[in-house]
N, C-alpha and C positions, 0 to 999 in steps of 0.2 A: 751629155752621156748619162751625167748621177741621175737628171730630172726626168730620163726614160729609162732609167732603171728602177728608179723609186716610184712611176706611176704603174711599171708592169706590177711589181710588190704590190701597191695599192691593189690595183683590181685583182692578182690572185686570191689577199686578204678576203677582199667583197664576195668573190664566188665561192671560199670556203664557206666563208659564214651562211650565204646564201644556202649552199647544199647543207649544212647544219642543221638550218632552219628548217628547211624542207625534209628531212630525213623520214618523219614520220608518213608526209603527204607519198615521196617515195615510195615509201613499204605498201601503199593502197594498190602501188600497177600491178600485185603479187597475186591479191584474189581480185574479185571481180565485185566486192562492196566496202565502207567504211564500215570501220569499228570507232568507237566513241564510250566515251565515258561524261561523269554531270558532276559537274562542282558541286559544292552542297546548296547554293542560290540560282541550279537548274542549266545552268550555261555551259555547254558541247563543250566536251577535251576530245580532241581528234589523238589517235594512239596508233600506233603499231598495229599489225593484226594479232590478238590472242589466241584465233586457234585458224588455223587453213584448212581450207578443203584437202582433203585424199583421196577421195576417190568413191564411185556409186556401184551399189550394185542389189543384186535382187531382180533382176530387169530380165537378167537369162531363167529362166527356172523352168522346167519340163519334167511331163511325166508319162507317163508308156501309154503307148498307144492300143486302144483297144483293138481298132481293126485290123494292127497290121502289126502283130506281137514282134519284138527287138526293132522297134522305131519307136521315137518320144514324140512329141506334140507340143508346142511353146503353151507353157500355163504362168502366165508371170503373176503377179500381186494383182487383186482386182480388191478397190475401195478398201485399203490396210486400216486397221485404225485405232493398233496397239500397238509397243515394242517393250520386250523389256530383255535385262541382262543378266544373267546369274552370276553368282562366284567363278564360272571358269571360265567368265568373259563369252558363252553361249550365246548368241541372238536370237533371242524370238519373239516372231512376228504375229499377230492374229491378223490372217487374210479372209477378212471379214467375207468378200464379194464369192471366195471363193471354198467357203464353211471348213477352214482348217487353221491349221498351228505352224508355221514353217520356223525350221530352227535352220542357223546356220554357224559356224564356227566363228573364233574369236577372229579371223580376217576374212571377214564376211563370204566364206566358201561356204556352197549348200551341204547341208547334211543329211537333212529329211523331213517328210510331209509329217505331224500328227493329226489324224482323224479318226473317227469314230463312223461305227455302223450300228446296223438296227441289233447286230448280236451282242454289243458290246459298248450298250449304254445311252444308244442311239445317236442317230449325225449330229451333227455342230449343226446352226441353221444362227446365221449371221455372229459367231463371233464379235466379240468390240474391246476384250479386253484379258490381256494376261500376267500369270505372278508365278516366278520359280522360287520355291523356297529354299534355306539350306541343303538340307537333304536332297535338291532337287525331284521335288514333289512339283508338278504341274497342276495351275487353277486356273480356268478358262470361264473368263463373263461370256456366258453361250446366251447372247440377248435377246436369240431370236426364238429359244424354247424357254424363257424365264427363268433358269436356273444357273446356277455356277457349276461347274462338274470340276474334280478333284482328280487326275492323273499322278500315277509314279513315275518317276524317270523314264521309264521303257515306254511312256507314253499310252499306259494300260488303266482303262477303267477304275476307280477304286470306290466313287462315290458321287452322288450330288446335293448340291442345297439348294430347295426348290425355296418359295414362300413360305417362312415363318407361322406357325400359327402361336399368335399372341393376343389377348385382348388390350395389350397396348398400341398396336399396329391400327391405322385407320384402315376403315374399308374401303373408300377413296384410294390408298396408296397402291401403286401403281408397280407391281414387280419385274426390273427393266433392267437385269445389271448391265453394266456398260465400264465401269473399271472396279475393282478391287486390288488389296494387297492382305498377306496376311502376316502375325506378327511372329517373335519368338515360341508366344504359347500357343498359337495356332488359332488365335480368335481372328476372325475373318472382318475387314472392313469396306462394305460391299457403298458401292457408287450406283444408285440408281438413274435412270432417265427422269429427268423433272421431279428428283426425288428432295423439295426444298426442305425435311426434316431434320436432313444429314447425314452422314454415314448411315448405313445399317450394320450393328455391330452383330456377329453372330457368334457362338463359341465352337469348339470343333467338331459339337455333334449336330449342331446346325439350330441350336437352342436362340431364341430372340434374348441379348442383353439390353441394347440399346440404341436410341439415336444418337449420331457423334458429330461433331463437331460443326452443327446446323450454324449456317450463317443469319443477320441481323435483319432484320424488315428494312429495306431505304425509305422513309419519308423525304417527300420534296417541300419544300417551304408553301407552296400548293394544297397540297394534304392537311400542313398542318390547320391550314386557311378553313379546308373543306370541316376535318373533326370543329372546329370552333363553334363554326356557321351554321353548319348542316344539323336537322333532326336529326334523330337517331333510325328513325325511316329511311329519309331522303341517304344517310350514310350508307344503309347497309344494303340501297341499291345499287351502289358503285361499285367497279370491279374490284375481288378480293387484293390488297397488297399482300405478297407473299417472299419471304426468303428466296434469295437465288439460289437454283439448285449447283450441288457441286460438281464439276466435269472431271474433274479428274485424282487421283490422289496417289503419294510416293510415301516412304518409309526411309530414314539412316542406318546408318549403323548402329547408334545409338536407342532406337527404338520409337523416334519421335516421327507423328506424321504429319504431313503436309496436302495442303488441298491446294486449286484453282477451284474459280468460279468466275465464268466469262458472263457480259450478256447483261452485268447492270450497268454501264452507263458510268461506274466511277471506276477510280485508280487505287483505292484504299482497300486493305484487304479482301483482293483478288486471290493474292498469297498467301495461307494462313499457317503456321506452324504451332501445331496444336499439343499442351499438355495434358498429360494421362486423364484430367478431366474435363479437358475439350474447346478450356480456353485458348485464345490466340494470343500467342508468345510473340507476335509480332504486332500487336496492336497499332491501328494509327498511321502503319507505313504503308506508302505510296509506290506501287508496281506498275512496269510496265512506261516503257521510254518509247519518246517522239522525237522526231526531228520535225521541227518546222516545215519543211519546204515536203515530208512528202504525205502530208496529211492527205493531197489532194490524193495519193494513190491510196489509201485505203479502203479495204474491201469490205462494199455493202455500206458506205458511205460513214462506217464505223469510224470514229473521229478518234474514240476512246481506246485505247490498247484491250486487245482480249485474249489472255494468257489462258491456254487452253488445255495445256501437261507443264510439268516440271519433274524434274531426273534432284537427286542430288550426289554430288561425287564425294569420293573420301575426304576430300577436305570438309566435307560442311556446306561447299558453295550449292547456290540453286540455278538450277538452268531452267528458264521457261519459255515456251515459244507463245509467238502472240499471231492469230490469226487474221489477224486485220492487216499489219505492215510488212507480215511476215519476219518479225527481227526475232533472235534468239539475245534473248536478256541475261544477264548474267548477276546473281547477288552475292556477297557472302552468308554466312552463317548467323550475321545479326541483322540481315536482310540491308545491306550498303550495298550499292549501284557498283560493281567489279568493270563490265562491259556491256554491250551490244550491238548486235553486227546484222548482218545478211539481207535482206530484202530479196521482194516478188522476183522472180524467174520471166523469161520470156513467155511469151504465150506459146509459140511455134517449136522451141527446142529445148532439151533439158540443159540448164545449167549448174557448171560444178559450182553448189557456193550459193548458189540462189532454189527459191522453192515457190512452187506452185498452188502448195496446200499441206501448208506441216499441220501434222496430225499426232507424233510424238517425239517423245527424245527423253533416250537413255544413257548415263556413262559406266564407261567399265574400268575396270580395276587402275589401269593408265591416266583415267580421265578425260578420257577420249571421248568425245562426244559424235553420238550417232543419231540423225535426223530422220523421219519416216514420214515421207510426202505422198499423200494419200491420193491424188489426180495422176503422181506419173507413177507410182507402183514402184519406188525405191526406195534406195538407205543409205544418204549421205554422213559419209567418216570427218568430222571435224578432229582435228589432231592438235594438241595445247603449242602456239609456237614457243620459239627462246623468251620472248616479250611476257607469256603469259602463262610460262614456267616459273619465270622469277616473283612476276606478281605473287603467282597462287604461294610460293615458298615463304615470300613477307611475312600475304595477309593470312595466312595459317601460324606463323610465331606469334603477331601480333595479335591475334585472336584465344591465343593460350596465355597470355600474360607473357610472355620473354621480348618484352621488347628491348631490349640490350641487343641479342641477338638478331633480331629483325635489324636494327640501323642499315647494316652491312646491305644487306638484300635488297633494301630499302635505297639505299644512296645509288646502288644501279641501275634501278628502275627508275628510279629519277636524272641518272646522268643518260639515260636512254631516252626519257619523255620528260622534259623540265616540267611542263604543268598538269602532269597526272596528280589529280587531287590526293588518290588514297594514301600515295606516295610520302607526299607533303605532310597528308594525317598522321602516317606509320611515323614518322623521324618525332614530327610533334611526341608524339606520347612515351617513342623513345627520350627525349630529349627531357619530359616530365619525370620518367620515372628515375632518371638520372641526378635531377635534382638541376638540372639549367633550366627556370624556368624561365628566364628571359628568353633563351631561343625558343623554347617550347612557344610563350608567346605571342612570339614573331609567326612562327610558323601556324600556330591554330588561326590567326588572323588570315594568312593566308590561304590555307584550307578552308575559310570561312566555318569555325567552328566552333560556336559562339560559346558553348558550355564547356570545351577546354579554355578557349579562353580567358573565361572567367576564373576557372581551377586554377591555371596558371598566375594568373594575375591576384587574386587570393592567397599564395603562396609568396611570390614577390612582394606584399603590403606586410603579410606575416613579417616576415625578415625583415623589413625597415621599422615596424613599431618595434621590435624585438630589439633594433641598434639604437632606436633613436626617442624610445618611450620616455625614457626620463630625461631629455632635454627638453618633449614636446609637451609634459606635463607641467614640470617646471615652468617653462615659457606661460601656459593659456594659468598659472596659477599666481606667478609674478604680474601678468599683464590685467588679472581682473583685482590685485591690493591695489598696484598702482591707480587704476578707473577710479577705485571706490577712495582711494586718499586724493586723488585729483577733484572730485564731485566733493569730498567734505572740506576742503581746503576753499575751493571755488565759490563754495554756495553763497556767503554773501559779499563775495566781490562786484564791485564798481561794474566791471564789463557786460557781467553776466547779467547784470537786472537792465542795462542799457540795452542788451540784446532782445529781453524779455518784453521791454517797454517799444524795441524801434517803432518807427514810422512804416505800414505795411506799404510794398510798391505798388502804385497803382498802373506799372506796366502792363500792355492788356495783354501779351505774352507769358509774361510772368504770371499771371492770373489767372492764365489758360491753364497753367503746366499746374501751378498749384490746386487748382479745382480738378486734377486728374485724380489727386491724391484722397480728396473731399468724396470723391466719386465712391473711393474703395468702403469709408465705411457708411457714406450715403448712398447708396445707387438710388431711390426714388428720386430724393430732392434734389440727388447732383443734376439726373437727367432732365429735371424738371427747369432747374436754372439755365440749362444750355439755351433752355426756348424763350426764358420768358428774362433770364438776366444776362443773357448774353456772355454767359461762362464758355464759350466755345464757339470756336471759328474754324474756318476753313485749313488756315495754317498750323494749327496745332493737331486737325485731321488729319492732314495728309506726312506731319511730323509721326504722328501714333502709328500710322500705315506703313511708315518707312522703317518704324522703330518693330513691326511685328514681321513685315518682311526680313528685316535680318534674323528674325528670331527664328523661324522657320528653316532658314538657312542652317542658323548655330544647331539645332535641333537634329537637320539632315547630317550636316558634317560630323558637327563636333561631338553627339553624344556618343558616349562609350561602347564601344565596339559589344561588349556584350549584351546590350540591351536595343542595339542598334541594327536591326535587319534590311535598311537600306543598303545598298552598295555605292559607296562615297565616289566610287573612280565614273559611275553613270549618271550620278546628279546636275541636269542639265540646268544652270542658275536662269538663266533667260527664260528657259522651258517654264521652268518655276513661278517666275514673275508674270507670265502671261495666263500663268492658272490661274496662280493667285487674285492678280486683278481684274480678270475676268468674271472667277466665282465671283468674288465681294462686289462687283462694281454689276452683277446680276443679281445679286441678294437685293442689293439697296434700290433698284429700282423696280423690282418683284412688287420689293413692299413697301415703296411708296403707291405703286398703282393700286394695290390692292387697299391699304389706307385710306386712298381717296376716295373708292370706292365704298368701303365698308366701314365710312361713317370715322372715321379720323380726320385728325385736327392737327397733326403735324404738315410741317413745309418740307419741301425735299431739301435743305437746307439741313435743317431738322436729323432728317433720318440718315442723311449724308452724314454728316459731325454725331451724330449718334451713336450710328452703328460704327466708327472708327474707334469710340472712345470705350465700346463693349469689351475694345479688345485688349484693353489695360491687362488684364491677368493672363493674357496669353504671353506680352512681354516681360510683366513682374515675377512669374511662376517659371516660363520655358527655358530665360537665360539659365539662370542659376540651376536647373534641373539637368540643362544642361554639361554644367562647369563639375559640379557632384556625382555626376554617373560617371568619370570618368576617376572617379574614389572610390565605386562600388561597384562589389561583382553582382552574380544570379541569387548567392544566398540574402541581399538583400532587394531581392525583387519586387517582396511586397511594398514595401518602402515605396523605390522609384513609380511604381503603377498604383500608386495611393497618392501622389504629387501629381500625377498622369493626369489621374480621376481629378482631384482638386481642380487640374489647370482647364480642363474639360467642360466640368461642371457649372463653375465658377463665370467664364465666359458664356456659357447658355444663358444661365440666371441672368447676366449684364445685358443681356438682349433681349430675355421675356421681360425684364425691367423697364429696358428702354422703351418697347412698345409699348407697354402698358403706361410709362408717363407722358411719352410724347404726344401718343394719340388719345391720351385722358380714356382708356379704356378698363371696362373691370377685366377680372382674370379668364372668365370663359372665352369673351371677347379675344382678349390676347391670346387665347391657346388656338379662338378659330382664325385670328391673325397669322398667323404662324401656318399653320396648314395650310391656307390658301395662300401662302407666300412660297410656300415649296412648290405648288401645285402649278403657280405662276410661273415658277422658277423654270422648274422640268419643258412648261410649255416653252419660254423662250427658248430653252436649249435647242430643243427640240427645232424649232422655226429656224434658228442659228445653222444647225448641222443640212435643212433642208437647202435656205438658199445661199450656203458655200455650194452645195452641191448641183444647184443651179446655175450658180456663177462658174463652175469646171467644165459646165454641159456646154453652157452660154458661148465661154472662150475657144472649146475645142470647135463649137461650127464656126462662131468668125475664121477661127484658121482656118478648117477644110474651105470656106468660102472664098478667105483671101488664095489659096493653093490653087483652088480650081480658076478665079482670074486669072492669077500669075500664069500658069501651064499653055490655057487659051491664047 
């Protein structure tokens, strides 16, 4: 009876924990896609939903019928491809397809059409882009007449800003606006079509100030190839490299603005949040998340994310959509990965949740996020859930400095999602500014967050020299009288001249190990003895290769987490060992062939026990660089990456050494050794990766072969 009662207990236990575990997967049956977030080393945190669908609309819209006055006529959205939101939570839409303004209230009921006629300023003629300002003053990028036109609330004429004349402005430039916003003082920052200069900055009377916040030429390592090689002819009949132009641009509360720029090819400031004089306050950071597995649905075979608008809410966070995966990304205010969710829509039906061809996104005063997909002519309501309530409440104390405060909010959202990174971050910094910085440390390790880390850890070293400086001075000051009364007491003792005199062994092991040492401040003559005095053998080779594989290991495991951007839980040791002896045991027979070939005089013998003995300083510099980084933060970076350099360097030399002795070559020789030994190199790989690939081909017909007898 106990033993079926204590195994029912058992498996209740397992299925608690069970639906525990899964709690999060659970919350996915709610909408109809995953929400995710990225550790700092890039790897999925699966979450809760942050914000749920509520609901679409825009889809009903009609307007009176000409031919049969008190009947309407369905006029829905035709190709939208603006949205923006004022202070009283207003919608409006630029319905591009169909040259108007459509406003709708804060729970997206229609309000009414703005247009223009030939009496009053003249029609819209493709809209792409709209801005209410405080006052609720209306600006419409009217893209299809080149000009911006300027509306009052009532939707009434007031003004336009056609093309600047400036003789700053090329002739070339192309006046296309397609988004704008404008600021406190009313200077206008217009977004042209293929406008790669920048912003166009205008002031309120439609004066030209400037270009703003122009993005960076991309060079591909190709380019750089080209500028080296190429005349200056041959150069400048290549097609122009030119800045991406900017697609879209948003404004704070604060007054700071923000661009997208899709369409190049990278992830690095896509997002730019730019200062009064146009730098990016985001330098360097990476926009725009993937999931592996749905690379293959990306649209237009875009592999690259392409953030296409961005909204930002009261908090500071940025929402951006990306037209390729259809995901709505989520950042904070110092551009850190929050969420992202949604993906591609059916092709046949609309779905709540999912999108067809987002085109914008605004939030209103709630935070509520509203989507405008420009294929089905609607306006999906995302709504912040309880999960990304509490986030947003954290990473807004955390982001004001009260992290005391934040813990609390923070420790929820953690007993809600154990491995939500930012979570783990918020407590860390709590936990720092608290003065625990041993938790703090714990926890930045686990956030993977190498530069609190070290902060942390920097502060814990503090406090122990601070308890224990003057035992630890005293100690290294009593221990170097002692040495030096040991060494004059010693010097002419009996023992000491018999040590000085011994009989050297003529163990050939021992000879080996010692001529390792000989190596360090001979590298010619050491390399040169292996060949011709038999200062090294095979056992003392494959002893160095064993002694550099661990060191490689100690290197991945054990150096200090701050300077160590490996992930220690993924270091596969076998994995390791098959790189390892594969590269090396490809090196040595690279250039042996190429040796033979190109007039060298070593044996493979030779360049086998050679090239293992190059790698002396890999083992004498890595251990120890090892055991020390884990006594040193970031602020002594230069240090540990000047030991880096050393152990790097050092080993090259050992190698351009060895070839140079083994094969009795001068230096040009050796460096064309060397080149054709990569080249050698590359080729075998290459042949390697071919026929594994032949041998997969090979095996799968014997099976279909053996399949097809069996069946018969």
């Amino acid at each position: 009876m106990k033993s079926r009662i204590s195994r029912r207990i058992l498996t209740l236990l397992v299925l608690m924990l069970a639906a525990t575990a899964l709690a999060p997967m659970a919350a996915f049956a709610e909408v109809p896609y995953w929400t995710n977030s990225k550790e700092k080393q890039g790897r999925l945190i699966w979450t809760q939903p942050a914000y749920t669908p509520e609901g679409i609309f825009g889809k009903d819209l009609s307007i009176p019928n000409k031919d049969k006055p008190g009947e309407t006529v369905a006029s829905p959205l035709q190709n939208p491809k603006d949205l923006f939101i004022d202070k009283q939570d207003h919608i409006y839409v630029a319905d591009t397809g169909n040259n108007r303004i459509v406003e709708f209230g804060p729970s997206g009921e229609f309000l009414r059409f703005i247009a223009l006629d030939k009496d009053t300023g003249g029609a819209f003629n493709k809209p792409e882009g709209v801005f209410v300002t405080d006052n609720l003053d209306i600006y419409v990028a009217d893209t299809g007449n080149k000009r911006v036109v300027r509306l009052d609330k009532d939707g009434k004429f007031i003004r336009d800003y056609k093309k600047p004349d400036s003789p700053y402005i090329p002739e070339s430039f192309k006046y296309d606006p397609t988004r704008l916003v404008v600021d406190k003082r009313g200077f206008l920052y217009i977004a042209v079509l293929g406008g790669y200069q920048g912003l166009l900055q205008l002031d309120p009377d439609g004066n030209f100030q400037s270009f703003y916040g122009a993005n960076k030429t991309i060079f591909s390592p190709l380019d750089a190839m080209k500028r080296l090689l190429y005349t200056k002819q041959m150069y400048a009949n290549e097609i122009s490299k030119l800045p991406g132009a900017i697609s879209s641009v948003a404004v704070d509360h604060d007054g700071f603005m923000y661009t997208t720029t899709a369409g190049q090819g990278i992830k690095t400031e896509q997002i730019k949040k730019l200062s009064i004089k146009g730098l990016n306050l985001l330098e360097n950071k990476a926009f725009g998340e993937v999931r592996r597995f749905d690379i293959k649905f990306a649209t237009g075979g875009q592999v690259t994310p392409q953030l296409i608008d961005i909204a930002i809410d009261s908090n500071g966070n940025m929402t951006a959509i990306d037209s390729s995966y259809k995901y709505i990304n989520q950042y904070d205010a110092n551009g850190n990965l929050l969420f992202f969710w949604a993906g591609p829509s059916s092709a046949n039906t609309t779905q709540l949740g999912l999108m067809k061809n987002p085109v914008a996104v605004d939030a209103n005063s709630r935070n509520d996020l509203f989507l405008l997909d420009g294929q089905e002519g609607v306006i999906q309501l995302f709504r912040l859930s309880e999960f990304g309530i509490k986030v947003n409440e954290a990473n807004k104390l955390t982001l004001q400095g009260r992290y005391e405060e934040s813990e609390s909010h923070w420790r929820e959202v953690l007993r809600l999602n154990a491995n939500f990174a930012p979570a783990i971050l918020g407590l860390a910094k709590a936990a720092y500014k608290q003065g625990n910085y041993q938790e703090a440390l714990e926890l930045f390790k686990r956030g993977d967050d190498h530069k609190g880390y070290s902060d942390a850890f920097w502060q814990i070293r503090l406090q122990w020299f601070q308890s224990h400086f003057s035992l630890f001075a005293s100690t290294i000051v009593i221990v170097v009288i002692l040495l030096a009364v040991f060494e004059r007491a010693t010097r002419s003792a009996k023992w000491r001249k018999a040590w000085r005199t011994r009989k050297r062994s003529t163990n050939r092991f021992i000879v080996q190990f010692k001529h390792m040492f000989y190596m360090l401040k001979h590298p010619i003559d050491g390399f040169t003895a292996l060949r011709f005095e038999n200062k090294g053998g095979y056992a003392g080779a494959f002893i160095l290769l064993a002694l550099a594989y661990a060191t490689l290991i100690i290197l991945k495991l054990y150096t200090s987490f701050s300077f160590n951007m490996v992930d220690v839980r993924r270091v596969n040791i076998i994995g390791l060992l098959l790189q390892y002896a594969l590269i090396w045991l490809g090196w040595v027979v690279s250039n042996y062939l190429v040796s033979s070939i190109y007039r060298g005089e070593g044996r493979f013998k030779d360049v086998f026990v050679g090239s293992a003995y190059a790698l002396i300083p890999l083992v004498l510099i890595g251990i120890p660089l090892a055991i020390i980084s884990n006594a040193m933060t970031l602020s002594e970076q230069a240090i540990f990456d000047f030991l880096q350099n050393v152990l790097y360097i050092w080993t090259g030399l050992m190698v351009f050494w060895k070839i140079q002795s083994l094969q009795n070559y001068s230096v040009g020789e050796t460096i064309m050794n060397i080149f054709l030994t990569i080249v050698a190199f590359m080729t075998l790989a290459i042949l390697a990766l071919v026929v594994l690939g032949l041998s997969s081909d090979l095996k799968d017909f014997i099976y279909e072969v053996y399949q097809e007898v069996r069946l018969r």
